[in-house]
C-alpha positions as CSV (number, residue, x, y, z in Angstrom):
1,X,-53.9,-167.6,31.1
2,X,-56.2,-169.1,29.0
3,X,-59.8,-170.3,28.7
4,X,-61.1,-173.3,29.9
5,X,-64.6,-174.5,30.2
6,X,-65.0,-176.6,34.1
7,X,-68.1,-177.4,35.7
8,X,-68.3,-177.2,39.8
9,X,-71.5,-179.3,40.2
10,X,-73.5,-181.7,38.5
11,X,-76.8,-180.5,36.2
12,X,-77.8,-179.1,33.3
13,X,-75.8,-176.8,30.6
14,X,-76.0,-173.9,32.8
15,X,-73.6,-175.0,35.2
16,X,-70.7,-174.7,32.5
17,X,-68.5,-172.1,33.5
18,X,-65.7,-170.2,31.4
19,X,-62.9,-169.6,33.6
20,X,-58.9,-167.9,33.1
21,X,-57.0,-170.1,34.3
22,X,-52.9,-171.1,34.2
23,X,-52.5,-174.2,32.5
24,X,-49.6,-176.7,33.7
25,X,-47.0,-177.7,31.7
26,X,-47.8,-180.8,30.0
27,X,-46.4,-184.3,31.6
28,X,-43.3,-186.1,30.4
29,X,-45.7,-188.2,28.4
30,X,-48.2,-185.3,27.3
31,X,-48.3,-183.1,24.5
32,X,-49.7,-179.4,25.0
33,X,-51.7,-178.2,22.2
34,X,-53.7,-174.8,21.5
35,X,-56.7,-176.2,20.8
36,X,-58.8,-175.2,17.5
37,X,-61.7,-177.1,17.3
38,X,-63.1,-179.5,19.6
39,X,-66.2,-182.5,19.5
40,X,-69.4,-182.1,21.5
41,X,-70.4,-185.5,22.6
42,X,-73.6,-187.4,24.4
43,X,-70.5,-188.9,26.9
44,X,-70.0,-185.2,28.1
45,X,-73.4,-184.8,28.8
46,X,-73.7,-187.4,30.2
47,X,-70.6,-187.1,32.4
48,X,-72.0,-183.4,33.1
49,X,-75.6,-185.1,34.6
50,X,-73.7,-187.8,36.6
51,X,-75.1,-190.5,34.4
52,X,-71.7,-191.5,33.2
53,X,-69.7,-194.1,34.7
54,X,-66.9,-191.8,35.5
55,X,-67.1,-189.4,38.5
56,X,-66.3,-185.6,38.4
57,X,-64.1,-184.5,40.9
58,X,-65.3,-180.7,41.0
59,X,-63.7,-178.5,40.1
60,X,-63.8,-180.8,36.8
61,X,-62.9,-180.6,32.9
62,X,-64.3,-182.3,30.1
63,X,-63.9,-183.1,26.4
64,X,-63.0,-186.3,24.7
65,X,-62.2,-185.0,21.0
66,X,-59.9,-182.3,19.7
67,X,-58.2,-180.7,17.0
68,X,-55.1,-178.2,17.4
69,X,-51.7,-177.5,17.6
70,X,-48.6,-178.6,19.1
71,X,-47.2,-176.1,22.0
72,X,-44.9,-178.0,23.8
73,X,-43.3,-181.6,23.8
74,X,-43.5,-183.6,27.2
75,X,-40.0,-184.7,27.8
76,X,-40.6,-188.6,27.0
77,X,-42.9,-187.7,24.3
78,X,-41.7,-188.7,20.8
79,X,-43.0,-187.9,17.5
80,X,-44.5,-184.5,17.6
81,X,-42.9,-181.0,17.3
82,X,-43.9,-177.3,18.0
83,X,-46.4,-176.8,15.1
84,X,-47.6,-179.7,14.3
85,X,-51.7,-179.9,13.2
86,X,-52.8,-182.7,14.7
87,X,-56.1,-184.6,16.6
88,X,-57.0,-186.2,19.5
89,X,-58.1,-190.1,20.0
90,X,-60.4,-190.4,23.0
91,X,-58.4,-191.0,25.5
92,X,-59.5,-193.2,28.6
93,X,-60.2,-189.8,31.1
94,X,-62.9,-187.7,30.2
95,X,-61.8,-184.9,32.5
96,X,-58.3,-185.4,33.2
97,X,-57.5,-184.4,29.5
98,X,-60.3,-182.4,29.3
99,X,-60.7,-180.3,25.8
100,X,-62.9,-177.6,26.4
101,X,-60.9,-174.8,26.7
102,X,-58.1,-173.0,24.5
103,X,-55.6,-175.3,25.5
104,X,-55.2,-178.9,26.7
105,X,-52.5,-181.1,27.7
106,X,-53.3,-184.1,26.5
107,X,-51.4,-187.9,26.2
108,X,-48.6,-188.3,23.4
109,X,-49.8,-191.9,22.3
110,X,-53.7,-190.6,21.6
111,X,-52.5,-187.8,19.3
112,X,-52.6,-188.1,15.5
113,X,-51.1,-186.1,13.1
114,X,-53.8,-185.2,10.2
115,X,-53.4,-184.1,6.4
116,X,-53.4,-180.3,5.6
117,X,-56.6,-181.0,3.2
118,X,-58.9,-182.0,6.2
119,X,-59.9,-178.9,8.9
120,X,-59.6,-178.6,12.3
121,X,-63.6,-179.3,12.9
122,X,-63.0,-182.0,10.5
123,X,-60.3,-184.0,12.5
124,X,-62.2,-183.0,15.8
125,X,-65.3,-184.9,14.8
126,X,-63.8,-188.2,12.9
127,X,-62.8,-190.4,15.8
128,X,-65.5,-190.9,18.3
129,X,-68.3,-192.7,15.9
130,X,-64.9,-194.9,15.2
131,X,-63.5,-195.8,18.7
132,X,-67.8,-196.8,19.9
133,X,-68.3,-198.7,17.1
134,X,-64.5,-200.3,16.6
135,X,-65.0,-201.1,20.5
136,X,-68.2,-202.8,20.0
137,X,-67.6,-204.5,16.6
138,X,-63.8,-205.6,17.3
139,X,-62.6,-205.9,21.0
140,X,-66.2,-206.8,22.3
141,X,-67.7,-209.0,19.3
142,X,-64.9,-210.0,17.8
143,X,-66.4,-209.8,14.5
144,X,-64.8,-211.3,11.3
145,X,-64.9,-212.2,7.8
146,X,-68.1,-214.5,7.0
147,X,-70.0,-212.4,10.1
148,X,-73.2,-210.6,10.3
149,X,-73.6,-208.2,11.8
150,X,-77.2,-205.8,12.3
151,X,-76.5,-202.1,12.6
152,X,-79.2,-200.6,14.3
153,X,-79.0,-196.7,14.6
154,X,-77.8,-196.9,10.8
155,X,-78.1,-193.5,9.8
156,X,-76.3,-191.9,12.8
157,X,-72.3,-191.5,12.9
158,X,-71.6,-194.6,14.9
159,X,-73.7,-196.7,12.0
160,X,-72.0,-195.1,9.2
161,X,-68.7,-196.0,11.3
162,X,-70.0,-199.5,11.9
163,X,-70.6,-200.1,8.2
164,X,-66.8,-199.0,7.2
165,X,-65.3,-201.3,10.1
166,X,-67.5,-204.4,9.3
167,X,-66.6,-203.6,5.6
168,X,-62.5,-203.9,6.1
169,X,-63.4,-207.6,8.0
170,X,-65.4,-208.4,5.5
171,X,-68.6,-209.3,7.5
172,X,-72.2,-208.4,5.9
173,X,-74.1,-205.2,6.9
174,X,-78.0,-205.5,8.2
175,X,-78.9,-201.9,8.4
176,X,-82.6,-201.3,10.2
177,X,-84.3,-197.7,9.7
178,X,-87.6,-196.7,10.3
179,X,-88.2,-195.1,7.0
180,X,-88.5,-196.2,3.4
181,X,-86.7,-192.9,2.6
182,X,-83.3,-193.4,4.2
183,X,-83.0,-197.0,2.6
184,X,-81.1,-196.3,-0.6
185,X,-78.9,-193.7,1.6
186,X,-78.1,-197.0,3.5
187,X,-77.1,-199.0,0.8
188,X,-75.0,-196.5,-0.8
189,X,-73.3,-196.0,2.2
190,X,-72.4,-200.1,2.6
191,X,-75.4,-201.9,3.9
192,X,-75.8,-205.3,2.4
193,X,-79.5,-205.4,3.7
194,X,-81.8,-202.7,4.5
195,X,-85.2,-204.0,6.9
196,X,-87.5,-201.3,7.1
197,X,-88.7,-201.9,10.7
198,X,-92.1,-199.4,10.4
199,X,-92.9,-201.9,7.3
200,X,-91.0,-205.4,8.2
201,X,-90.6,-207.2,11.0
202,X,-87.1,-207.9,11.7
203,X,-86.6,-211.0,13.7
204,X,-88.7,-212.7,10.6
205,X,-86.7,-210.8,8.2
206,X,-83.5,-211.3,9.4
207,X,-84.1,-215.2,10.4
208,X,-86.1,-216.2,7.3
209,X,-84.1,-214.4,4.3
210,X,-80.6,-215.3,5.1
211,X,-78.7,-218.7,5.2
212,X,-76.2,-218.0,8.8
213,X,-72.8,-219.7,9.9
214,X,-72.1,-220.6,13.2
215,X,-72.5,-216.8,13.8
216,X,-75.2,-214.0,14.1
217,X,-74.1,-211.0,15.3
218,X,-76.5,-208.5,16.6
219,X,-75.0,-205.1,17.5
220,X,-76.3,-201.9,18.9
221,X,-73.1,-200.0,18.0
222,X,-74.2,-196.8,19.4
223,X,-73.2,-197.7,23.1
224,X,-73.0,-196.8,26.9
225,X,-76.3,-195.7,27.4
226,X,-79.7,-196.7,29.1
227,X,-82.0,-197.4,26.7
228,X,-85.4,-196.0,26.6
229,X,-88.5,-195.3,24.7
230,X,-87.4,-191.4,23.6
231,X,-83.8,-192.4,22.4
232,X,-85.5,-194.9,20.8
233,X,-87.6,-193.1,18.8
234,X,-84.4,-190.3,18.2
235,X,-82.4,-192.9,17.1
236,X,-84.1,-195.1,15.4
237,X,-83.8,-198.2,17.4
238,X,-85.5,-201.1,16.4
239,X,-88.7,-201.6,18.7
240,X,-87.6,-205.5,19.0
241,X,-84.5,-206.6,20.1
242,X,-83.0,-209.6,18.2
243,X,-82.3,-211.8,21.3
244,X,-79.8,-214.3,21.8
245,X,-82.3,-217.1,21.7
246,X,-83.7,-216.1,18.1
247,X,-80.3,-215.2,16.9
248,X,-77.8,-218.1,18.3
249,X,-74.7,-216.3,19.5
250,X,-75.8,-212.8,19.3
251,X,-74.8,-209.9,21.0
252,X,-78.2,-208.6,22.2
253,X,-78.9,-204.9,20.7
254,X,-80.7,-203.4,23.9
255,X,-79.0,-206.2,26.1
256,X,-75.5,-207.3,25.9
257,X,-73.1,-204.3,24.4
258,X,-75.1,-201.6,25.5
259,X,-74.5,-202.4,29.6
260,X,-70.8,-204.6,29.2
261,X,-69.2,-202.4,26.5
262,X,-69.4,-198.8,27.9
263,X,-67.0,-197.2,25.4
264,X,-67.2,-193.2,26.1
């Protein structure tokens, strides 16, 4: 037996339960691993609350990221041995491949295997900021070489991703923080440009400093939720939107992304 964390109702932390419990063997096209290390993310809390957009069905897992090692092969699974380190891509089911718990069987095809210099916590937390920001940026804006693109949330995970990803397409990075203090951080980390939005306005900023293409992008990368005046202010949000009609084809920040592109 092992254990695995399941929640029988909807609410707060406290209905997270340990529990002993047998553990199938994996499907033809899943891999069992002993899990070592696994992310804590906003989706689960949200998936907890019943603010997600995927229902539990109770008794229910949960857990998008892990880190472990290989128990045993599904027999369609190819690629992956007893032994191997590797991590887990999000996969599309939140509770279905739950990874709470010391073990999780888990789909072949979202499994990586990782170097031996990078740790189990390590591999556990790389590839959420990546998927919500490659899902916004990629699939959803279709961004490309001679785009812009405005990273709000800049200094959180999903920015930092955002900056890498609109790096390798060779678009150019608006950052926005609130504070002076975090600018340089910014700019070391990729930003192009760096608007202060406690100092600068941005719309004037962004629409009077910068010769366009056909294309603005205007991205609030850290997606899937409601959008309020507290996350605002713990992520940094900038307190106006760059609309579509000031910023010609734009993907509105508070608009657009955050209620079509629900990535988990």
């Amino acid at each position: 037996m092992a254990r695995i964390v399941r929640f029988h109702e909807y609410g707060d932390a406290s209905v997270l339960k340990i529990e002993n419990l047998d553990v199938p063997p994996p499907d033809s096209d899943e891999v069992q691993i002993e899990v070592k290390s696994f992310g804590l993310n906003r989706a689960e809390v949200m998936f907890r609350t019943h603010a997600y957009f995927q229902d539990a069905q109770f008794p229910s897992r949960l857990g998008f990221e892990a880190a472990g090692i290989v128990k045993t092969v599904g027999t369609s699974a190819t690629g992956f041995k007893e032994g191997d380190a590797v991590s887990l891509i999000p996969p599309t089911d939140i509770a279905r491949w739950g990874t709470y718990g010391e073990f999780a069987n888990v789909p072949a095809r979202n499994l990586v295997k990782h170097p031996e210099n990078i740790s189990f916590e390590q591999a556990a937390a790389s590839w959420m900021q990546y998927v919500t920001a490659w899902g916004a940026l990629i699939e959803q804006a279709k961004l490309t070489a001679g785009d812009f693109v405005i990273v709000t949330a800049a200094s959180s995970s999903v920015g930092i991703a955002a900056f890498q990803i609109a790096k390798a397409v060779g678009a150019t990075i608006i950052a926005t923080t609130r504070s002076r203090a975090k600018r340089q951080a910014l700019i070391e980390h990729g930003a192009d440009h760096v608007v202060v939005t406690d100092e600068e306005d941005l719309v004037a900023r962004v629409m009077g400093g910068y010769r366009f293409p056909n294309q603005l992008l205007a991205c609030q990368v850290d997606v899937g939720y409601e959008i309020d005046d507290s996350f605002m202010s713990d992520f940094e949000l900038s307190p106006q939107p760059v609309s579509e009609q000031t910023a010609g084809l734009a993907c509105d920040a508070y608009g657009e992304i955050n209620h079509q592109q629900r990535v988990p």
